[in-house]
N, C-alpha and C positions, 0 to 999 in steps of 0.2 A: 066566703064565709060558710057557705051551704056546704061547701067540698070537703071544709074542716070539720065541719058538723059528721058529715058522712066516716070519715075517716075513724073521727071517735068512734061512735059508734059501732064501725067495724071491731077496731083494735081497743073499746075501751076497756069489755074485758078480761082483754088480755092485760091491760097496761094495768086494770086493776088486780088481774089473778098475777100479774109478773109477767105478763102476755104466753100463759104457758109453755113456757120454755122457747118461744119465739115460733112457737109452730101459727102457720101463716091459715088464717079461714078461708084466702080465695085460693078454690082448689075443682079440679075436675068435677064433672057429675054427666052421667045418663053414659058411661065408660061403657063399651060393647068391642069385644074380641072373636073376631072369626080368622078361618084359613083356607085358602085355595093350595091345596098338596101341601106344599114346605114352606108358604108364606102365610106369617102371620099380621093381619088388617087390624089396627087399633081403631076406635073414632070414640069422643068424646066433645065434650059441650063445656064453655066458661060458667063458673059457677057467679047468681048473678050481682054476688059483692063483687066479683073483679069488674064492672063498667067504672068504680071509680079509678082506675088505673090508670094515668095517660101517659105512663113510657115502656108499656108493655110486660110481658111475661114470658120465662121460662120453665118448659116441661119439663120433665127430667124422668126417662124411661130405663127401667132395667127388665131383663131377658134373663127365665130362670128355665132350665129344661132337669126335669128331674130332681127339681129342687135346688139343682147349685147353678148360680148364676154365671150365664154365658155370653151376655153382651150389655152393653150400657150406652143410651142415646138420650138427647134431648130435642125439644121442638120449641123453634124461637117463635112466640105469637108478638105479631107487633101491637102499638092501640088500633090502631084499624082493623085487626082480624080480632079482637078481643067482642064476645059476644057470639062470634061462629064456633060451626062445630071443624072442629079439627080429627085430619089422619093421620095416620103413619102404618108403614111395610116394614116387614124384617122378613128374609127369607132365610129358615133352619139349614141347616145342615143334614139333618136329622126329621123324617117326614112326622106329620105330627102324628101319626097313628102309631107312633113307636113310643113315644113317652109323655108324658106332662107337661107342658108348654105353659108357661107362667109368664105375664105384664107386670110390671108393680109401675105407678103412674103418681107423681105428684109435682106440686107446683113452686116457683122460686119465686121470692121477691123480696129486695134489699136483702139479703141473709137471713129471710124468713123461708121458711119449708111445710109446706100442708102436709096432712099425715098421708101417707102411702097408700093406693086405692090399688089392688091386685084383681085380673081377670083369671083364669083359669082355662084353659083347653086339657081334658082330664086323659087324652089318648083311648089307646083299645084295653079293652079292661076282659082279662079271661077269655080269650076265641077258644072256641069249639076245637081248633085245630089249627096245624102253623100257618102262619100265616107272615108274608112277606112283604113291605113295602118299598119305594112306591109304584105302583103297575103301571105301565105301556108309557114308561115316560121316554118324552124325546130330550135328549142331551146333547150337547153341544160338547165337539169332539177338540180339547186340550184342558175343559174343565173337569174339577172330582165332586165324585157323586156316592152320597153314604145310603146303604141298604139295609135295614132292619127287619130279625127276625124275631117274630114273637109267640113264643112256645109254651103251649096250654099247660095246665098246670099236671102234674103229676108225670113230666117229660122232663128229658133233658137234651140238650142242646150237645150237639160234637160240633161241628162246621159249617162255612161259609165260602160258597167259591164261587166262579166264572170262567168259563174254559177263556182260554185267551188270554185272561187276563189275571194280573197280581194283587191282593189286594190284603189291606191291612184290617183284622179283627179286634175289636173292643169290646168290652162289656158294661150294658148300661144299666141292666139289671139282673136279680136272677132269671129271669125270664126273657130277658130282651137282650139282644147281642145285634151288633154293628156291624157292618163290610164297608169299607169307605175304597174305592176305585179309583186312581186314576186314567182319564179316557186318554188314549194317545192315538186310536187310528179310527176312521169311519167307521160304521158299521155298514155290512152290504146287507144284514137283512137284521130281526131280530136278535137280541143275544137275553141269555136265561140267567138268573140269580140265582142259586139253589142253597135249600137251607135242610141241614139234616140234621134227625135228633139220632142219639147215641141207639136208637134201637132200630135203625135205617130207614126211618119214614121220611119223606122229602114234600119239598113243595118246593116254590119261588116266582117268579115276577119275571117280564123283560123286558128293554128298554134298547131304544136306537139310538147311537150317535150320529149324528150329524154337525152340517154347518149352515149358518142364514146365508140368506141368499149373497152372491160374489158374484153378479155379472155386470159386465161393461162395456164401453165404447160402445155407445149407439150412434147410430149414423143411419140417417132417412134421405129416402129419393122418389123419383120417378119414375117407370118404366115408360107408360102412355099418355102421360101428363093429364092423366084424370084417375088418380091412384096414387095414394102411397106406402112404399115399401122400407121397413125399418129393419135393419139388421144389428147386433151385439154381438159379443162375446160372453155364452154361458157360466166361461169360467171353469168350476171346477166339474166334478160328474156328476150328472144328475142323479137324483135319487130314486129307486124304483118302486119304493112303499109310496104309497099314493097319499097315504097319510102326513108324509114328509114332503110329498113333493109341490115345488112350487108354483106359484099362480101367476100371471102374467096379465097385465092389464096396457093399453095403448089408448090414452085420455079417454080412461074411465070405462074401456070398452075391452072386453077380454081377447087374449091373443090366442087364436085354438095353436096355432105351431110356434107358440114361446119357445118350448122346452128345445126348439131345434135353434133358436138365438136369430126369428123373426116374425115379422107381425105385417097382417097387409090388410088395409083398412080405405075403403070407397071416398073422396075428401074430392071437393073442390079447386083445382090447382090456378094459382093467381101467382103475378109477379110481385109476393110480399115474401118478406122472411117469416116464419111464426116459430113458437115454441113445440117441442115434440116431449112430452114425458110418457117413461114406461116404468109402471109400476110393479114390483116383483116381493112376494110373499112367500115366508112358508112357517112348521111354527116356532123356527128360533128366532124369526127376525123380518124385518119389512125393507125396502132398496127402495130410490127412485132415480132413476137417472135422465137426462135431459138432452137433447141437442135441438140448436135452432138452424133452420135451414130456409132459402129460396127453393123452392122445387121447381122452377124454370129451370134454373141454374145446376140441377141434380139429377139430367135426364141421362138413364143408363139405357141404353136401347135393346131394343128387343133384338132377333139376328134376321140379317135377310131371307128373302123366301123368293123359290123358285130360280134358284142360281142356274145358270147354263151357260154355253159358247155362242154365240151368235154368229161368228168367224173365225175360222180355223185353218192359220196357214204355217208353211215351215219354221218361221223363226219367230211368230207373233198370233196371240188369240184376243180378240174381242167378249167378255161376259157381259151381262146383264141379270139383274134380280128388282124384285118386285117388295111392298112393306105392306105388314098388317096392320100398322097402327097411321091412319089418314094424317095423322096432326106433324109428321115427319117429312112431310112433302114442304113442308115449310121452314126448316130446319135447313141453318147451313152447316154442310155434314166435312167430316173425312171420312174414309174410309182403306181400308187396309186388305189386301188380297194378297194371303199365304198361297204359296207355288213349291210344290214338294215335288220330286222325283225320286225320292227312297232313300236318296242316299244326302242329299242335301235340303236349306230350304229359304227359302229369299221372301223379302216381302217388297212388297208395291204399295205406296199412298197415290190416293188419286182424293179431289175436292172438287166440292160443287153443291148448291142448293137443292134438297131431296135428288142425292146420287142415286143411281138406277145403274152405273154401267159404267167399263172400264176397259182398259189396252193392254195386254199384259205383253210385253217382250224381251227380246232375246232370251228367246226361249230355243233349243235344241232341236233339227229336226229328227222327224220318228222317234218321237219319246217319248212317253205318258208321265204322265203328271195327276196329281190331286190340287185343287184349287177350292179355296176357301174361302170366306166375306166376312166381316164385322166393321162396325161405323161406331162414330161419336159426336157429340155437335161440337163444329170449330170455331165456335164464338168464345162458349161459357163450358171448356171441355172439362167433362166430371172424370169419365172412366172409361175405358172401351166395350163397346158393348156385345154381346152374345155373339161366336164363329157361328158361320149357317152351317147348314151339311159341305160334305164334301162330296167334289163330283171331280171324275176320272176325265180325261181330254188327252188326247194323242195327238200331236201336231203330226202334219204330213210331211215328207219325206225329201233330203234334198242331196246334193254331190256330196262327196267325203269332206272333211277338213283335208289342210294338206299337213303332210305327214312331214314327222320328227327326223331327218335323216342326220349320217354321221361318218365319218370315213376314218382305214386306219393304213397306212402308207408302210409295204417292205419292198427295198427295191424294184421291180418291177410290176410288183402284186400289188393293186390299192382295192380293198375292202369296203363296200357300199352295203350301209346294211341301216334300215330304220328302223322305228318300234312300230311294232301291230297298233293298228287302231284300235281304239276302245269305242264299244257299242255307239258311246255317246259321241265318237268321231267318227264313225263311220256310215251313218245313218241311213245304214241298209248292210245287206250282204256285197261285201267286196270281191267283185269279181277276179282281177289278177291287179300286175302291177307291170306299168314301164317305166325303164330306164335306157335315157337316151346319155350319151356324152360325145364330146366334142372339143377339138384344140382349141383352147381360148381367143385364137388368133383365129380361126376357119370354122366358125361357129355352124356356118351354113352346108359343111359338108361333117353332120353329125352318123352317129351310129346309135342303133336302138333295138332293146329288145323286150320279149313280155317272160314277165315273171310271174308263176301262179301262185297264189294266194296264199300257197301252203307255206312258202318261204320269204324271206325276209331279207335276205340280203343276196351282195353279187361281187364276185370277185373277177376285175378286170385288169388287164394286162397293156400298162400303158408306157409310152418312152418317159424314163424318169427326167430326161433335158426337156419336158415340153408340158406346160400348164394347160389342166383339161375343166371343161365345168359338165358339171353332172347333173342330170335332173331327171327327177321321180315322181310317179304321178299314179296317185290310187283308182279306183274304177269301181261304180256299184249301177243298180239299174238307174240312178238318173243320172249317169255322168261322170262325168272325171275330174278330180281332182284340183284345187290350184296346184300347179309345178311348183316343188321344194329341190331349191337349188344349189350344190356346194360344189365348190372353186378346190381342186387338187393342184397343192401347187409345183410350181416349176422342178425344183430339188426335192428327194425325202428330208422329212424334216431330221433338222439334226440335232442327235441325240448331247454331242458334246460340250456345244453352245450353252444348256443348260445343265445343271447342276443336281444332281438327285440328293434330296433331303431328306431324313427320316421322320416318320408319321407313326404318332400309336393311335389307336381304336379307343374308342369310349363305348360304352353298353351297345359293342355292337354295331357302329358304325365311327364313321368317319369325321371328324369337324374341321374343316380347309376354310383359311382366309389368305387374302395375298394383297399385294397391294395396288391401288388404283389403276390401270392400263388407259392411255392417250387413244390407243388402237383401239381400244374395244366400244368400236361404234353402235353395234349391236347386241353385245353383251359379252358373257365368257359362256364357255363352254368346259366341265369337268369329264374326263373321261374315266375307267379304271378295267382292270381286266388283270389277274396272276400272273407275276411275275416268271411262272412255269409255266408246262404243260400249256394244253390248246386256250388260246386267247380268245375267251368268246367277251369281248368287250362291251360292256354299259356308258353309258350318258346322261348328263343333265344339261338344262340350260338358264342359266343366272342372270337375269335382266341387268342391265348394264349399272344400277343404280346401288348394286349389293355386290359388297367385295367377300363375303363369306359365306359358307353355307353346311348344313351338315348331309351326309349319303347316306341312306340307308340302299339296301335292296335285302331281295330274300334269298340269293344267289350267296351272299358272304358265309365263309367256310371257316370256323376256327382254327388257327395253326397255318395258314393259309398267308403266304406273303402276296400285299397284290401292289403293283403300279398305280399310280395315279397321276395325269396330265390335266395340266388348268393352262386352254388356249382362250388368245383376247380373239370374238368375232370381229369381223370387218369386212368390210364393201369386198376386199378380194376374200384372197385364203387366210385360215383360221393360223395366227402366233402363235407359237409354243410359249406361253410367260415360263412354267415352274413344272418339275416333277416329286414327285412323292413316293416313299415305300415304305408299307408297314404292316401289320398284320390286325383286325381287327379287333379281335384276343386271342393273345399268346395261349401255348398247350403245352407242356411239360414235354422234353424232348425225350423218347424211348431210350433205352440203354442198351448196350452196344452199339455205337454210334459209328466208332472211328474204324480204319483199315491199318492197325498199328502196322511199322516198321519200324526197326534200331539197326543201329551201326556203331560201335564198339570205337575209340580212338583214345588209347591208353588209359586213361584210368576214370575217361567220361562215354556218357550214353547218348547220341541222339537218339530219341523216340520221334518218328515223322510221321503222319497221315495222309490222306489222299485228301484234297478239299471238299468237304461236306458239302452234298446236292443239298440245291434248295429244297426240293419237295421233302427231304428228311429232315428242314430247318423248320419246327414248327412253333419255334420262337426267335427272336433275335437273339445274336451270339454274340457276346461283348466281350470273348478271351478263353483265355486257356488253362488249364492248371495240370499239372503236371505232378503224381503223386509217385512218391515211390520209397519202398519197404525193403529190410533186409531181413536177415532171420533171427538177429534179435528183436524183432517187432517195431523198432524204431522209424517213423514215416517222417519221411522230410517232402517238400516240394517246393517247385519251380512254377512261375508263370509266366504270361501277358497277356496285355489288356489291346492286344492286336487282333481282333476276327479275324482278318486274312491270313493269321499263323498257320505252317501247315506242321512244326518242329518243337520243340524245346529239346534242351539240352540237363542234362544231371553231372554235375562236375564231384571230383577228388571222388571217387568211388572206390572203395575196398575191394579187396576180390571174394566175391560171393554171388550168393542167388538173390536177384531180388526183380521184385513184383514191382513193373510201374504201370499207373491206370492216370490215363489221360479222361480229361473232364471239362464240361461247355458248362463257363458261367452264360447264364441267363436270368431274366425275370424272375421267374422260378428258383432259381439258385444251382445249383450242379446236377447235370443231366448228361443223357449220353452215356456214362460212366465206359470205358471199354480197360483191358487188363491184356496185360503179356508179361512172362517169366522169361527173364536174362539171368546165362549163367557167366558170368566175367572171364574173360582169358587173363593170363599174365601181361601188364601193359606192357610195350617196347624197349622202353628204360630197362627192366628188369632182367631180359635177357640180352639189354647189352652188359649192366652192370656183371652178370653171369659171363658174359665170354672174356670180360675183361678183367673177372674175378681169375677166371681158367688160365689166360693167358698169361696172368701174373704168375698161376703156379708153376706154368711151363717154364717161364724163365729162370724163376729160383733153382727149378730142379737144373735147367741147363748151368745156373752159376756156380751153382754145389759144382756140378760135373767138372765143369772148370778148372774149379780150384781145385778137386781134387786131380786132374792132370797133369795140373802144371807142379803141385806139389810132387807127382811123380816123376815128372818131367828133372827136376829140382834133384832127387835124390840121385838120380843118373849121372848127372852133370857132376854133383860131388861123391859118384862112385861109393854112395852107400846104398845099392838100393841090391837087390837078391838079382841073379844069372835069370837073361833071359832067354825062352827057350829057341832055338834056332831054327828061322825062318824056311820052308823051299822057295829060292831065286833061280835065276838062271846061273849059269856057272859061269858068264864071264866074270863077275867078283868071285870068283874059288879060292885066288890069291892073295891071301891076307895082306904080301907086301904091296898089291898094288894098289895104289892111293889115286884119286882125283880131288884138288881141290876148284875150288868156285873162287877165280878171284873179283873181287869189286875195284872202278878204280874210286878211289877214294876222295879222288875230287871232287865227285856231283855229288856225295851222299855226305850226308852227313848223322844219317840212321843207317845202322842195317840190325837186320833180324837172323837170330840164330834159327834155324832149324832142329827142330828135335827130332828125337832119335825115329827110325823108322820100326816097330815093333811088328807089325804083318802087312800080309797083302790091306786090310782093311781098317790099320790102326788110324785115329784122326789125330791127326798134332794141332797141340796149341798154341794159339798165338802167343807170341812174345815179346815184350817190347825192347829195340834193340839199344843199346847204347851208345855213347858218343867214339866211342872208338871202335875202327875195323874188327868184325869180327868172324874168324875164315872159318870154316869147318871141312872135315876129309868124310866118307865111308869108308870103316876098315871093316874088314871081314874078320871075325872070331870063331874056334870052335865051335862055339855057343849063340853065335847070332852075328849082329851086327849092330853099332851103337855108332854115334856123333862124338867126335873129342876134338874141343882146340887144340892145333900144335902153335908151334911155333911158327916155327918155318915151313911154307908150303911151296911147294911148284905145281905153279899152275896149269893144269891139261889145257883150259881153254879160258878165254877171258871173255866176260860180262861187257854187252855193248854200253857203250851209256847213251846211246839216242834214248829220248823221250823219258828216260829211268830217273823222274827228279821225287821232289817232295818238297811239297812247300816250309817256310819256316817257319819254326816252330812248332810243326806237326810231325810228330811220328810215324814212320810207315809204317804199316799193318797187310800183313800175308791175310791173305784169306782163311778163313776160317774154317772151310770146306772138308770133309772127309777127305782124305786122299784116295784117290782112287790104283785100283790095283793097275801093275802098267800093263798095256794091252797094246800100245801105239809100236810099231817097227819103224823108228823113223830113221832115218840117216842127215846127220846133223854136222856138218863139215866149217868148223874154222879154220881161218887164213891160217898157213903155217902153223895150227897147231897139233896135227896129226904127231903123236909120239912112237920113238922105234923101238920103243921098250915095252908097249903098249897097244900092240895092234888091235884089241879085243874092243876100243873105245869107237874104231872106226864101224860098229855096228850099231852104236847106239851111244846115247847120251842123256845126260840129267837136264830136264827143262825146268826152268820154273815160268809158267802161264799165272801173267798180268793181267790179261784181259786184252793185249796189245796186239794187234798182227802183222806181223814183219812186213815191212816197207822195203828188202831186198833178200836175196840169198845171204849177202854180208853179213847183215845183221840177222841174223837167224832167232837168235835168244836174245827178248828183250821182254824189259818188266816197265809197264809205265802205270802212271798215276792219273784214269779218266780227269778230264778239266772239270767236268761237273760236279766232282765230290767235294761236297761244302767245307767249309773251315772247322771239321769235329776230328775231336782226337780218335770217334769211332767211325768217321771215315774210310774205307778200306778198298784196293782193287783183290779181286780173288786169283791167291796164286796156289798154281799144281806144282808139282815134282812128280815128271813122267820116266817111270825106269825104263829102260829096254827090255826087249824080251831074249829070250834066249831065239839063236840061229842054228838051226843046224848045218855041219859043213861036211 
């Protein structure tokens, strides 16, 4: 009832005026506005009608800069805060020295509204001179930050800038203008705001960017387990304005070497876990970060002290070292002892309750070393703790390793040659070297000799029927060497058994795998050395457990073919498994490579070469090509893909000049290039076709000739031809009336041939082919010559034998075709009974005709036959003469 009472009289009146438009009495009072730079602090008190209120109240704030309004807030009071005084922040944009900053403040309730209570911040009113806000402020670098300049009266304002930086200009009044920035990079020192009026006067202000503090990952320990050490991550870079930089606190206690991301602080060390916070400041911002630890559990050790050798022998040394910190002798430790010798570096763990001391071995003799210590506890292991110093130690001096040998077998000549020892194998200066050998079978009656130092290997002359074992042995001042021993065996090895495969190179070296060997008891061994030139051969040796491996050496030569042999080791002498050939990287082969020849066989060209030396092969050769040009420019070619080619051939060739260049495929593509000019002969065909052409002609002209004889021949016969002129003969034909005729008997023949007329000493008659009836012919003597004429009737001086004078049937006989020759022969030619007494002149001489036949008695004197070998052709012929007498003188 009292509450209602109250209310009236708050609101009566209003309920009586119409509650004034519904403006509400409980409203602010005792309202105070201040600012720190760019933030504006409200605070206000409940006016004391609002304690009737019990479900509270809303503020209701607006933000006025320069008069027009630039933000609108409210503040919820519950009933419980109803009665206090209340705050609220707003931070400008805009510093408030630069314009008018205005609150307007009133209160809500039910849809009632108190009247608006306004505070005022009036800014800088009139400076003496320009003046720039806000000064030495620290900013926070990805935020934007407005600058105002404010310009005495009777000035005017040009610009607003920042080196570095871009920035947008406003204007807030006549006199006051804005720079609003955004920050995108740290600052490393101050930066300047400059403000200039139109008649070049300046001023301005500067301000740092930065950022709050970012460090992390803390982590605390122990060193001496009465201390603790805390280390972080700073994070980003520290700042070097002192003003910006940050403060570091380790529970509540300051860290002088924060800024280095540790802290070390005197503390009690127990086997509990605690909390560890480190506090970090600066003035964008406040950090704390945390880690809980056991520091039992966290002990990083300090490094040993006083490290040394205590014993010092060829292949093993004994250290010891001493601790500064007592509480470590109770500790169960490890510890780790680095062994360096320059070139490599090995580590040792050794364990034990406060270790002091350690073994180190296989270690090298005569060889220095660096030797180093750090520990950790092997219970509750944190970290490893600090390396001590380093101390130098030379072990003392002992016989050589035994040495790398290898062997390389030609016929009689086997080759014993190992590698130099290396410092670390020879662990002193090497005096020389033996090598002893001996038949495998008469070990006891060896041979041996010393080799100086300077050399390496030895060539001995052994029987190739007889297995030798070889052993080598190095020498320095303490001694000599274990014996390294290799078994030569019985036969050289041979070559043809296996098979040579081709290998290319990779960057430079080799990469060989093969496959498992039964034999290789002790492992394999890879050899190589150029395929040319002097064989200085290399080695490796491949533990029995690895079928691959790659070679390098510094020996490999580009363009360079070289061998390669992978034998299996064993109890006796080393298997040949595999060979290899290749070049490590191929080299573009030079040009002019080849030793052209050619050889011409009718209308094709071999081109041949000599076979290309390997040392001029400075890649592999997969073929051949074979180019060639005529002088129309037109190139044709030939190839193969045969390396061992030493030829190609150029077929159907014209006759001309042409250019062939022979050329080596390889990697590279066509190399070598070499070139030769061929000028074609006429191919073989053509001058037979030519003498067959010739020969043709000769005939025709002989067949013209022919005809035209026999046509002469022809017009005699029918006595139309012109007087021919009168021969000189001998004078026994003087007597025109005396006749001879040639009789045939006519039983074996059944061809005969006319004779034509005889015109000189050197006229040639032509054949004629006779017909089926006898036909006789006379010489009569003429004023004018002498000519052939059938009679009729003849008497025969002498008669025609018929031995052997046949002719096959159906073949025609044919006289020889032969010039007749002039008569020169004085024969005397006598038939049976047929000497005439009207006619004594015939008994000097007589008309032959020569068959070819030679009288088989004096009877038969004149006979004509037909060799048996002349074939079945109607141009079949025996050659017959008609030999005249000569004249006799009496």
């Amino acid at each position: 009832m009292i509450a209602w009472l109250l209310l009236l009289s708050l609101f009566g009146k209003s309920t009586q005026d119409g509650q004034e438009n519904g403006v509400l009495r409980c409203g602010p009072q005792n309202v105070t506005l201040a600012h720190n730079d760019q933030t504006l602090l409200l605070k206000w008190e409940d006016d004391p009608s609002c304690s009737v209120i019990r479900d509270g109240l809303v503020y209701e704030l607006q933000v006025l800069i320069a008069d027009k309004p630039v933000h609108n807030g409210e503040v919820v009071v519950t009933p419980a805060q109803i009665g206090s005084t209340h705050s609220w922040k707003w931070t400008s944009h805009l510093p408030s020295q630069c314009a008018r900053h205005s609150v307007r403040l009133r209160s809500q309730y039910n849809n009632q509204s108190s009247p608006w209570l306004q505070k005022t911040l009036p800014g800088m009113q009139s400076p003496a001179e320009i003046s720039v806000f806000p000064k030495d402020k620290i900013l926070e670098v990805g935020s934007r930050a407005t600058f105002c300049c404010i310009v005495p009266e009777g000035k005017s304002f040009r610009r607003m800038y920042v080196n570095g930086y871009k920035g947008i200009e406003k204007k807030i009044s006549e006199h006051v203008h804005a720079l609003t920035l955004h920050l995108e990079q740290q600052s490393e020192n101050w930066s300047d705001v400059i403000c200039e009026t139109t008649k070049g006067e300046i001023s301005g202000a500067s301000f740092h960017a930065g950022y709050p503090p970012g460090d992390s990952d803390l982590q605390c320990e122990t060193r001496d387990l009465e201390s603790v050490d805390c280390f972080w991550n700073v994070g980003r870079k520290m700042e070097e304005l002192a003003i910006v930089r940050r403060k570091y606190q380790l529970h509540g206690s300051p860290c002088i070497s924060g800024h280095l991301g540790k802290c070390f602080q005197k503390v009690e060390v127990d086997a509990a876990e605690r909390n560890w916070t480190l506090t970090v400041t600066n003035p964008l911002g406040k950090l704390e970060l945390h880690d809980r630890a056991d520091l039992t559990k966290r002990v990083h050790m300090v490094a040993p002290d006083k490290v040394a050798a205590s014993t010092v022998n060829p292949r093993n040394i004994s250290l010891k070292w001493s601790w500064t910190v007592q509480k470590y002798s109770n500790l169960n430790l490890t510890c780790q002892v680095d062994v360096s010798d320059g070139d490599s570096n090995t580590t040792t763990k050794n364990f034990g309750v406060g270790l002091t001391a350690a073994v180190i071995k296989d270690l090298i003799p005569h060889w220095d070393y660096d030797m180093r210590v750090r520990c950790g506890t092997a219970q509750h292991f944190w970290k490893w703790g600090d390396w001590s110093r380093s101390v130098k130690i030379r072990t003392k001096g002992d016989v050589p390793d035994a040495l790398d040998v290898w062997m390389k077998v030609k016929e009689d000549q086997t080759v014993i040659s190992w590698k130099v020892p290396l410092t670390n194998q020879s662990h002193g200066e090497i005096f020389d070297y033996k090598v002893s050998w001996a038949k495998t079978k008469e070990k006891n009656q060896s041979n041996q000799t010393n080799v100086s130092r300077s050399n390496h290997s030895l060539t001995l002359t052994l029987d190739p029927s007889e297995e030798y074992t070889v052993t080598v042995t190095a020498r320095n001042i303490n001694g000599s060497s274990s014996p390294s021993t290799i078994i030569i065996p019985r036969l050289n090895l041979d070559k043809s058994e296996v098979k040579t495969s081709w290998i290319s190179g990779s960057n430079g070296s080799f990469f060989l795998s093969w496959p498992v060997s039964p034999n290789a008891s002790c492992g394999y061994i890879v050899d190589w050395c150029p395929v040319f030139g002097n064989c200085t051969f290399e080695w490796m040796k491949v533990p029995p457990n690895r079928t691959h491996t790659t070679i390098f050496s510094k020996n490999f030569e580009d363009g360079r073919r070289y061998l390669l042999s992978i034998y299996a080791c064993t109890e006796g002498a080393p298997v040949l498994l595999q060979r290899r050939e290749g070049y490590v990287r191929e080299t573009k082969i030079e040009a002019e490579l080849f030793k052209l020849k050619y050889k011409q066989e009718d209308s094709a060209v071999e081109v041949s070469w000599e076979p290309i030396p390997l040392e001029k092969q400075t890649a592999s050769i997969h073929g051949y090509i074979l180019y060639y040009q005529d002088k129309s420019g037109d190139v044709f070619n030939v190839s193969t893909d045969d390396p061992e080619a030493t030829s190609l051939t150029a077929k159907n060739l014209n006759i001309s000049t042409y250019t062939f260049t022979v050329t080596a495929l390889t990697a590279f593509g066509l190399c070598g290039n070499t070139s030769i000019n061929v000028i074609l002969n006429p191919p073989a065909y053509n001058l037979i076709m030519l003498t067959l052409i010739s020969l043709g002609a000769v005939f025709l002209i002989l067949s013209v000739s022919i005809i035209i004889c026999y046509r002469h021949w022809a017009c005699i016969k029918h006595k139309v031809c012109p007087p021919i002129p009168k021969p000189v003969l001998t004078e026994w034909l003087t007597d025109e009336h005396t006749i001879c005729h040639l009789h045939f008997d006519q039983s074996h023949y059944s061809e005969v041939l006319d004779v034509p007329e005889l015109h000189d000493y050197f006229s040639a008659p032509q054949p004629v082919v006779g017909q089926d009836y006898m036909h006789s012919f006379t010489f009569s003597q003429t004023p004018k010559g002498y000519y052939n004429k059938p009679l009729k009737k003849l008497q025969p001086c002498f008669t025609l034998p018929t031995t052997g004078l046949t002719s096959r049937p159906g073949v025609p006989f044919f006289p020889g075709n032969d010039v007749f020759p002039n008569p020169s022969y004085n024969l005397i030619v006598q038939g049976e009974d047929q000497q005439s007494q009207s006619h004594p002149e015939i008994q000097e001489g007589m008309l032959i005709i020569d068959t070819g036949y030679q009288p088989q008695s004096p009877e038969e004197t004149f006979t004509a036959t037909q060799p048996e070998d002349v074939p079945d052709s109607p141009l079949s012929y025996s050659s017959t003469y008609i030999l005249l007498p000569q004249k006799t003188s009496k």
